[in-house]
C-alpha positions, 0 to 999 in steps of 0.5 A: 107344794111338796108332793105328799109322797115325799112324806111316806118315802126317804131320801137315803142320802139325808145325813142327820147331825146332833149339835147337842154338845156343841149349841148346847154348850152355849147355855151351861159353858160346855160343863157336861159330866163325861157320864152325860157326854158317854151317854150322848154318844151311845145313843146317838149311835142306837139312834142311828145318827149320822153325825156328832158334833162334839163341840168348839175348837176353840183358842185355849190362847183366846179362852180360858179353859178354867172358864169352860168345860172341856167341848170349848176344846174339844181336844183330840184326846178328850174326845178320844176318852169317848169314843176310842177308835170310834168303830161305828157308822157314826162320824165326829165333827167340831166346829171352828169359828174365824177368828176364835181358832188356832186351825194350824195349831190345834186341827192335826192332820186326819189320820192323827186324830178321831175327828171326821168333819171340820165345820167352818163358821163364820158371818158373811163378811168373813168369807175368804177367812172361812175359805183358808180354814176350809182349804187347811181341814181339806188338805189335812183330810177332812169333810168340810163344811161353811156354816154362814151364820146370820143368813137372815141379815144379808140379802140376795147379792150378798148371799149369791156372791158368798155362794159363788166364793165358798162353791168355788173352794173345797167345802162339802157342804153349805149351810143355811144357818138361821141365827136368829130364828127369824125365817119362815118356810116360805123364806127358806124354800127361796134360800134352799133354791137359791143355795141350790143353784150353787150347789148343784153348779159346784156338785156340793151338798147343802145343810140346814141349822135352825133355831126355835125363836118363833117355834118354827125350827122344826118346820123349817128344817123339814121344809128345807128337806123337802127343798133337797137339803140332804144335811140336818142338825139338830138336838136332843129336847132343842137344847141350844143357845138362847130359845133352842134348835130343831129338835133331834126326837121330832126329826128322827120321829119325822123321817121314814128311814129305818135306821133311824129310832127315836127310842134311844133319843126318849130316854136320853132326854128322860135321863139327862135332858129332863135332870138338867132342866131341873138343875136350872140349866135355861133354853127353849122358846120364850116371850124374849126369844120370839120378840128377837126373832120378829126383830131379826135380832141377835138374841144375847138381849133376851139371853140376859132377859130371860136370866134375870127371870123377867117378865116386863116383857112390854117394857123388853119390847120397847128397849128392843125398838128403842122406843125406851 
């Protein structure tokens, strides 16, 4: 049980990190207006957050750019048009996936570019791989960070050898990364206990990125404050892949920080959340979404489910169980 007065208090080191851009990008192909991408980042500096997540680093070689807004990118100098020297408290990552980016290439060294953290995704089996991008940002002067996705599909051996890895390298930070929206609270004290007797061993900080498949993001993510993590990702009204994330405006209304203020965050959704949502842009917690997450599944099923606007949701079930 958490003692109550951790609810009335604050951590100062709690680090708040908006995915908006980035797991946002993944329901509209990364297709923001500069107008939506300006107003994001101004807020969230009014806001008080601590991080920006401005999108992928991904190959241009491997994607088309014709196919993808600009975030895929996330270029030095398209980032740059945003902020300018960036002269505020509020810090810039992006993240590159093994195997989807040109680390060498296309991450300059720090001191050439407005970026501040690398975040290094990858699957558990693509550990050593994470390893090298993350000893590459170091050298080059960045946070780091190794966001082992789809924690949910390994077990406890698994996740202590990957630990024990990634400890022993240059990261900063360690994240939980809930894929596929199917922990609960209870799973995730374990995993916090678990990820933090690594990261105490290795004096590294730990992370948390939840997804919203059985409505549980911001309860997980809050649970796994209470459980010390100190880094928390999350977006403006829960824009994200498939059913969502942790929403930014229940966390900042959530913790007691003064320097963080959920006013700008209401009117950033009342001017660009709530437009696209009319336009048809689609995410958020539906039926397809939860019977992934009890299944512990990759959600692209319910993706396309949920894009064809069905609602056979008995029949969805039975394909999922192969039961068809």
């Amino acid at each position: 049980m958490k003692e109550i007065q951790k609810l009335l208090d604050y951590r100062p080191d709690i680090r708040v990190l908006d995915a908006t851009l980035r797991d946002g990008g993944l329901v509209n192909n990364f297709m923001f207006t500069d107008e939506f991408v300006q107003d994001l980042y101004k807020t969230n500096i009014k806001a008080g957050v601590d991080y920006m997540e401005f999108g992928y680093k991904a190959d241009p070689d491997m994607f088309k750019e014709s196919e993808f807004g600009k975030w895929k990118f996330s270029k030095d100098e398209d980032i740059r048009a945003i902020v300018g020297e960036n002269d505020t408290d509020l810090k810039i990552s992006i993240m590159a996936d093994v195997g989807r980016c040109n680390y060498k290439r296309d991450i300059l060294p720090r001191s050439e570019s407005p970026i501040d953290m690398i975040r290094v995704a990858c699957y558990i089996h693509q550990i050593p791989a994470a390893i090298e991008m993350i000893e590459d940002a170091h050298k080059k002067g960045y946070e780091t960070t190794c966001n082992i996705m789809a924690i949910s599909t390994s077990g406890e051996n698994d996740w202590r050898a990957a630990l024990d890895l990634v400890c022993k390298s240059s990261v900063d930070v360690i994240y939980i990364v809930d894929s596929y929206g199917s922990l609960y609270p209870e799973q995730i004290q374990r995993i916090c206990a678990l990820y933090k007797e690594y990261a105490d061993k290795y004096k590294k900080e730990i992370g948390m990125h939840a997804h919203n498949n059985q409505q549980l993001a911001f309860a997980n993510t809050i649970e796994a404050c209470g459980d010390g993590v100190n880094f928390l990702d999350a977006t403006y009204g829960m824009m994200g892949r498939g059913a969502g994330n942790c929403a930014i405006e229940l966390l900042l209304g959530f913790l007691k920080n003064p320097k963080y203020n959920i006013y700008p965050a209401l009117q950033f959704i009342e001017n660009q959340i709530v437009p696209l949502k009319k336009q048809g842009v689609m995410w958020g917690y539906d039926i397809p979404y939860l019977l992934t997450g009890l299944l512990n599944q990759h959600p692209r099923d319910a993706i396309a489910f949920a894009g064809e606007k069905k609602t056979d949701y008995t029949e969805f079930w039975n394909t999922l169980t192969g039961k068809d």
